[in-house]
C-alpha positions in Angstrom: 7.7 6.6 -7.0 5.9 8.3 -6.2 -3.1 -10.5 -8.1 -3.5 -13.1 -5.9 -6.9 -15.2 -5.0 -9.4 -14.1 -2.3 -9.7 -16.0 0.9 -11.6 -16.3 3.7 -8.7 -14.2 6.1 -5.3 -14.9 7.5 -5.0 -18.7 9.1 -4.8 -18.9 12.9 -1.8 -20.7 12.8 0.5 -19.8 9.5 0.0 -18.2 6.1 -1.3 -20.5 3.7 1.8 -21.4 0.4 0.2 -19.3 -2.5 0.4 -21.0 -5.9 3.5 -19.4 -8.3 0.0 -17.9 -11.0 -1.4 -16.1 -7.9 1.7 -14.3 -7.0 4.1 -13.9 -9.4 6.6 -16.0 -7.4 7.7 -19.4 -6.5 5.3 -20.6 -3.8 7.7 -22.4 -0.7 6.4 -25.3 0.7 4.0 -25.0 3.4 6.1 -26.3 6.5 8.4 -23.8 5.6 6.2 -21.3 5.9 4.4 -22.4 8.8 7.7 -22.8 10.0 8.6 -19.4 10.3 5.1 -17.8 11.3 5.1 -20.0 14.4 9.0 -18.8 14.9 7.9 -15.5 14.8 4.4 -16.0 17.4 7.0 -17.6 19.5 8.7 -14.3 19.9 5.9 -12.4 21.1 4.0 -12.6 24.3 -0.1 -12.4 24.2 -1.8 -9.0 23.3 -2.7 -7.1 25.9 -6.4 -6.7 26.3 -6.9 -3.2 25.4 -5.0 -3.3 21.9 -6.8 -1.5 19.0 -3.8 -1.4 16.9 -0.5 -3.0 15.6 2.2 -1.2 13.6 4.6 -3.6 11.9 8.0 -3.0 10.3 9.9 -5.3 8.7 14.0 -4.1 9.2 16.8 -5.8 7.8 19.8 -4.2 9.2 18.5 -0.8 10.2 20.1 -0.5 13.2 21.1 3.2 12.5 17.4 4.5 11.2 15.2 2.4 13.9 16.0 4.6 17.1 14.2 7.4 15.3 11.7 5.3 13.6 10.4 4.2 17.1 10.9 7.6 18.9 8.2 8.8 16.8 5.5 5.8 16.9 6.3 6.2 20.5 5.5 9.6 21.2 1.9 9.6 19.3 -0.9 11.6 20.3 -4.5 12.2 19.6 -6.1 14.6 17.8 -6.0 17.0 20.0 -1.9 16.9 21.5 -2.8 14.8 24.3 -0.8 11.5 24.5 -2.4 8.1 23.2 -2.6 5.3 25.8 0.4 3.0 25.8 -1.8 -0.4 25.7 -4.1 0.1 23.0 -1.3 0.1 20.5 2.0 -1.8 19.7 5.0 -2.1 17.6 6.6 -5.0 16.1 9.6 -4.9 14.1 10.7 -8.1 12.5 14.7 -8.5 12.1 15.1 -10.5 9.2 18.1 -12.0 8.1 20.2 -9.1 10.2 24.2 -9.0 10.1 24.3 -5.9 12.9 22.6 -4.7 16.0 18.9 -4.3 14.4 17.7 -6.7 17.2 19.4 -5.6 20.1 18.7 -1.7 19.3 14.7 -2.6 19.3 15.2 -4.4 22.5 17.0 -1.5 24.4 14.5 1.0 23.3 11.5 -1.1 24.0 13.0 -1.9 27.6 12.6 1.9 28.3 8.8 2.5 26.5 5.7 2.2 28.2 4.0 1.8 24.4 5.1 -2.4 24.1 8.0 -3.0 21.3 8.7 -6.1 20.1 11.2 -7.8 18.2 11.3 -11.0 16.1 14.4 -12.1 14.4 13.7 -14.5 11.8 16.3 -16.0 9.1 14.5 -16.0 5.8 15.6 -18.9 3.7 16.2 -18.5 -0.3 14.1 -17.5 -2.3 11.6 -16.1 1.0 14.1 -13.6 1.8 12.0 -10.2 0.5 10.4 -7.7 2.1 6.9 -9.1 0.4 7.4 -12.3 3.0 8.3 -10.2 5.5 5.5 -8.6 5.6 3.4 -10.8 5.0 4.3 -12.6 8.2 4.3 -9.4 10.5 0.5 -8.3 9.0 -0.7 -12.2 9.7 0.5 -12.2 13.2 -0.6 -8.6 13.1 -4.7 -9.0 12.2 -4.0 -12.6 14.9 -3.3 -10.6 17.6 -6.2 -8.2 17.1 -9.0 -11.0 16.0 -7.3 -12.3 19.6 -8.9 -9.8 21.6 -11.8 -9.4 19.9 -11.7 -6.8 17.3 -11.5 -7.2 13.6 -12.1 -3.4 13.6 -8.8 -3.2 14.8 -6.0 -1.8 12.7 -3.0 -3.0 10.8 -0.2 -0.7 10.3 2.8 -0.6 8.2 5.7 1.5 8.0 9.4 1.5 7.2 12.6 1.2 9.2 13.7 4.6 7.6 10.6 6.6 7.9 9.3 9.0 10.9 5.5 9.1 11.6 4.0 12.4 11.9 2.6 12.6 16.2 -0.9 11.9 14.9 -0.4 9.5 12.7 -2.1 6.9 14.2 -4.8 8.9 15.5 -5.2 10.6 11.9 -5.6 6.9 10.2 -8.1 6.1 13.2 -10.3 9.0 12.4 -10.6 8.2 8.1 -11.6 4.5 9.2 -13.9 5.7 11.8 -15.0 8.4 8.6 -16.1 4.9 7.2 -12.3 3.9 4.9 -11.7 0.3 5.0 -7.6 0.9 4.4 -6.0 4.4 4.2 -2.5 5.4 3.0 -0.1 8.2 3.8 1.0 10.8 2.5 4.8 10.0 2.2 7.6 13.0 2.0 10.9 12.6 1.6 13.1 14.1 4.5 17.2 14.0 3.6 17.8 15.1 7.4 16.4 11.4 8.1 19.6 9.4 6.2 22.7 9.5 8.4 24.6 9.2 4.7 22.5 11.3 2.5 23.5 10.7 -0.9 25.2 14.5 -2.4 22.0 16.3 -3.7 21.3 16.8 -6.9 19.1 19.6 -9.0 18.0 17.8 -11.8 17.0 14.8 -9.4 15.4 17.4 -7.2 13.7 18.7 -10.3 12.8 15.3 -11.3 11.1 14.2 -7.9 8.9 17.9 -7.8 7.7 16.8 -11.1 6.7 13.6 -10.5 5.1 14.4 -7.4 3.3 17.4 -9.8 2.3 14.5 -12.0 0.5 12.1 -9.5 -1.1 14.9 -7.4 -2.8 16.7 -10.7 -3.5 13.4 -11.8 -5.3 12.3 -8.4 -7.1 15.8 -8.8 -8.3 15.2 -12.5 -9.5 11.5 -11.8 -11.6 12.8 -8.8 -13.4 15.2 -11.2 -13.7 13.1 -14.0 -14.8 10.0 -11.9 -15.1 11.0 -8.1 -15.1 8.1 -5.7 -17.3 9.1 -2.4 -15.0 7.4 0.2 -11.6 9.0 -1.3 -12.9 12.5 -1.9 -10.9 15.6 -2.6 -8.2 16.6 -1.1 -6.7 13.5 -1.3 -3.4 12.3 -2.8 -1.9 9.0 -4.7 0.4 6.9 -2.5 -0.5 4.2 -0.6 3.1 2.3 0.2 4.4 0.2 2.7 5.8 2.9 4.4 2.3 4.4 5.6 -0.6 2.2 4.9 -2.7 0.7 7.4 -6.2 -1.7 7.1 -8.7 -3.0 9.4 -8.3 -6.8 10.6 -11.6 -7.1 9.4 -10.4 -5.6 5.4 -7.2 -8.3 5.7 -9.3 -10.9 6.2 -11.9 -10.3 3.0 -8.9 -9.7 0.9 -7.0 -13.0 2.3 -4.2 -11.7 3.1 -1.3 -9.4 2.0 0.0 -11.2 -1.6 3.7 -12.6 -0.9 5.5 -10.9 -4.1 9.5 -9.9 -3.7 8.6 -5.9 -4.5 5.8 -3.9 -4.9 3.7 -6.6 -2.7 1.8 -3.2 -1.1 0.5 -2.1 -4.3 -0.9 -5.9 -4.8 -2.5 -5.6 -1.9 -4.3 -2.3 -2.9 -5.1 -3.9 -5.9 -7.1 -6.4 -4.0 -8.5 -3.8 -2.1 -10.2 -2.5 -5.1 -10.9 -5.9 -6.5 -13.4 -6.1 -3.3 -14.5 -3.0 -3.8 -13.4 -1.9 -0.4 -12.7 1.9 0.9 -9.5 3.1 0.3 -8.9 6.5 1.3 -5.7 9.0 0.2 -5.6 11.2 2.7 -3.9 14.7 3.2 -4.1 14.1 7.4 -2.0 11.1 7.4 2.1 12.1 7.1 5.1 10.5 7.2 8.4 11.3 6.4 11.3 9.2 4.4 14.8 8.9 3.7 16.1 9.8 0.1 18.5 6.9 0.5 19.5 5.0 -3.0 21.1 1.7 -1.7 17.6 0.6 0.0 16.7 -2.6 1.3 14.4 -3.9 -1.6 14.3 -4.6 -5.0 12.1 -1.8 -6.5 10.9 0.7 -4.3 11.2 4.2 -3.6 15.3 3.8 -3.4 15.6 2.3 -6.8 13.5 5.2 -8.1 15.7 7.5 -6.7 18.5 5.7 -8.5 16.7 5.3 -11.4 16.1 9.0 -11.7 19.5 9.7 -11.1 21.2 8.0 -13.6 19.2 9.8 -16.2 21.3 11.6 -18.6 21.6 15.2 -19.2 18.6 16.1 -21.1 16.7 13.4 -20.4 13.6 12.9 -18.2 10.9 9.6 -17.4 8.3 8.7 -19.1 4.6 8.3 -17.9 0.8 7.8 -18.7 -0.4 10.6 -20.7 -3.3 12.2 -18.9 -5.5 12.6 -21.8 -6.0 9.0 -22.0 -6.2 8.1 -18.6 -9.2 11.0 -18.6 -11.2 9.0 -21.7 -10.6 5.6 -18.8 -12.0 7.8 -15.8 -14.9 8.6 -17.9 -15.6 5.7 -19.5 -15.2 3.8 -15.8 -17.7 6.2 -14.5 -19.9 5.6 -17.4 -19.6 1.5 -17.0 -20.0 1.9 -13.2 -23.4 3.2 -13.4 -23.9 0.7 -16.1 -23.0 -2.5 -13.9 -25.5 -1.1 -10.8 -27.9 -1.2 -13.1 -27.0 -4.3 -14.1 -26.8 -5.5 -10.5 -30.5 -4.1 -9.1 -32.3 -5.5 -12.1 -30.4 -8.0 -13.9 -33.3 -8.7 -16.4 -33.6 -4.9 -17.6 -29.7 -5.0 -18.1 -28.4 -1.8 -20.2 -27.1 -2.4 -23.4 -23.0 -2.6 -23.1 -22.2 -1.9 -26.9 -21.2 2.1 -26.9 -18.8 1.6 -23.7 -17.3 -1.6 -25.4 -16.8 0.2 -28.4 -15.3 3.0 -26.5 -13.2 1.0 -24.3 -12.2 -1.4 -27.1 -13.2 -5.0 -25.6 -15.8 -7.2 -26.7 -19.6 -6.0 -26.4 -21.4 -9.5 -25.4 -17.8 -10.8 -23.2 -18.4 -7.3 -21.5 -21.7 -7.9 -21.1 -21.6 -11.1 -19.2 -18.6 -9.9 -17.4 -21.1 -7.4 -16.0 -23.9 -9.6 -15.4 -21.3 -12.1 -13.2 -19.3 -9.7 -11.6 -19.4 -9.4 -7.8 -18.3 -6.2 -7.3 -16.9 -3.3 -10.0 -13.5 -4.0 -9.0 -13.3 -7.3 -10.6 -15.2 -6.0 -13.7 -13.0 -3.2 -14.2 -10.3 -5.5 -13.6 -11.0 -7.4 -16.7 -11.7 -4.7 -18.7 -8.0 -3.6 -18.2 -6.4 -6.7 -18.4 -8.1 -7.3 -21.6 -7.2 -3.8 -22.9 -3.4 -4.8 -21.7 -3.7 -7.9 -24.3 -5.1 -6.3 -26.9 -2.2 -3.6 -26.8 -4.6 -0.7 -25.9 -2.0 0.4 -23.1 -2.1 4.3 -22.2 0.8 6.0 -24.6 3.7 7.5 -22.2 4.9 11.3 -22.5 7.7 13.0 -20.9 7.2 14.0 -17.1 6.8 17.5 -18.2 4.9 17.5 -20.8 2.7 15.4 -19.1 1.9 17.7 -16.3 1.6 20.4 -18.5 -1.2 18.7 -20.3 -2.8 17.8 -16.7 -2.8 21.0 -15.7 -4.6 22.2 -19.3 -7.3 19.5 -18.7 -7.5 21.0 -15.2 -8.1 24.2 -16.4 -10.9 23.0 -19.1 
């Protein structure tokens, strides 16, 4: 495969309850959650002095994918092959709600690393047991630990229990925020050597993922032409997932904090990213690798896609955004982009909004004002889609194939 409110940053002591509006779940009261963030600082001794960056994964019974998980964030290197210093990163794996050996596995491997691993087992009550809590609590503690020593430059990094980091993967994500990104995600492959029970392969599922992939890469590739975004420039790709995406301490702060949603709760949090107009770059450099498994560990991710797909009868293919009307958006946004910094250096001599309402199909004078009070594009271009959305102006969806075969003729034109 292939939402909530800002804040000021991440609370010192536990993550503040989020109403049920704001995040598309039941908010738990906030002992409970204070409860468990000051269960899981208990478990982890100070950051050492020299720390510039924290990789979190949140693992519920992974005891067979996390040796090979942490081999590889163990063995990372610069830029140039030579080996990264073992303080100025760490590695924090929270075991939540385990039945097997996920704790003690992380424990014997960290006992024989220089690079510090650390492992947190939590019980996650009810309704808080998702990987969108889970994380939530590992990047708080995470962006703690750097503000700690002293730098909100530091970096947050997530990745998954069943994935293996390229050798420069940290270094990789260092270099696009030192390039001036804010957040940067990872190219994500899929690797069926990495499942120790690979599902039987399949050619029309095989078929099915080449195509998608097809789909988002020639659709990254038309958006940049059509509406090119100067801290994401080409090459660049489409994912940014929880398997390899990684933010400064500063970026989580402005944002307030990864949004606590049972799935998908890393494509929130790139939502707010956007909403704050901050720098998120796709980039090529940045690779990790990821089981095919289908019987993952959350409730829609890239496992259930792989389900999904497979379960597709003969004949029969998915269905996605046709790419003629996402290129009238791209357009259109780059059009009402230049319109809004206008708007913002000289809010009397404010452009006249009625041809891009017209085209975009909202309201010229709500547009207007929208324009006039927005903070940042994000949260104007926000509203322009989530009006859209209720006035049933949603992109119409094509079969996967005929879809990229119309990407690559707007390509070529």
């Amino acid at each position: 495969m292939d939402f909530p409110q800002s804040a000021a940053g991440p609370p010192t002591a536990a993550p503040a309850a989020r109403p049920a509006a704001a995040t598309g779940t039941d908010a738990p009261a906030p002992d409970t959650v204070a409860g468990l963030y000051a269960a899981l600082l208990a478990q982890l001794p100070p950051p050492r002095p020299a720390l510039r960056a924290v990789v979190i994964i949140p693992a519920k019974n992974e005891a067979g994918h996390l040796p090979g998980t942490l081999r590889a964030l163990a063995r990372q290197v610069d830029l140039t092959g030579r080996r990264l210093a073992p303080d100025s990163y760490e590695i924090i794996v929270l075991a939540n709600n385990c039945t097997d050996g996920t704790a003690a596995v992380v424990r014997r491997f960290g006992r024989r690393r220089a690079v510090p691993v650390y492992v947190a087992v939590l019980t996650l009550p009810g309704a808080e047991a998702h990987v969108g809590r889970a994380r939530r609590l590992l990047m708080d503690a995470a962006c703690q630990r750097l503000l700690a020593v002293g730098r909100p430059g530091g970096l947050i990094l997530s990745t998954d229990a069943d994935t293996r980091v390229a050798p420069n993967w940290l270094a990789a994500t260092q270099a696009e925020i030192a390039a001036g990104a804010d957040a940067v995600g990872g190219r994500i492959l899929i690797d069926p050597d990495i499942d120790p029970e690979p599902a039987p392969a399949r050619p029309a599922l095989r078929r099915t993922q080449l195509l998608d992939a097809a789909y988002h890469l020639l659709r990254a590739q038309l958006e940049h032409c059509l509406d090119p975004q100067p801290a994401d420039p080409w090459p660049r790709h489409h994912q940014h997932f929880g398997a390899s995406l990684a933010l400064t301490a500063r970026a989580y702060r402005r944002v307030g904090g990864l949004p606590v949603v049972r799935f998908l709760e890393d494509e929130a949090l790139c939502q707010l990213l956007r909403r704050h107009d901050l720098r998120l770059r796709h980039s090529p450099r940045v690779v990790v690798h990821t089981s095919p498994r289908q019987c993952g560990r959350v409730e829609v991710g890239l496992s259930w896609q792989l389900r999904e797909w497979a379960n597709l009868g003969p004949g029969h293919e998915p269905e996605v955004e046709g790419p003629a009307h996402l290129a009238d958006l791209w357009r259109w946004r780059r059009q009402l982009r230049a319109a809004w910094g206008r708007t913002a250096a000289l809010p009397a001599a404010a452009p006249s909004y009625a041809a891009l309402a017209l085209a975009l199909g909202v309201p010229a004078r709500e547009l207007a004002a929208q324009a006039r009070a927005a903070l940042t594009f994000g949260r104007l271009w926000e509203w322009v889609l989530a009006t859209r959305a209720q006035a049933g102006l949603l992109p119409p969806r094509l079969p996967l194939a005929q879809a990229v075969r119309q990407l690559r003729e707007l390509l070529a034109a």
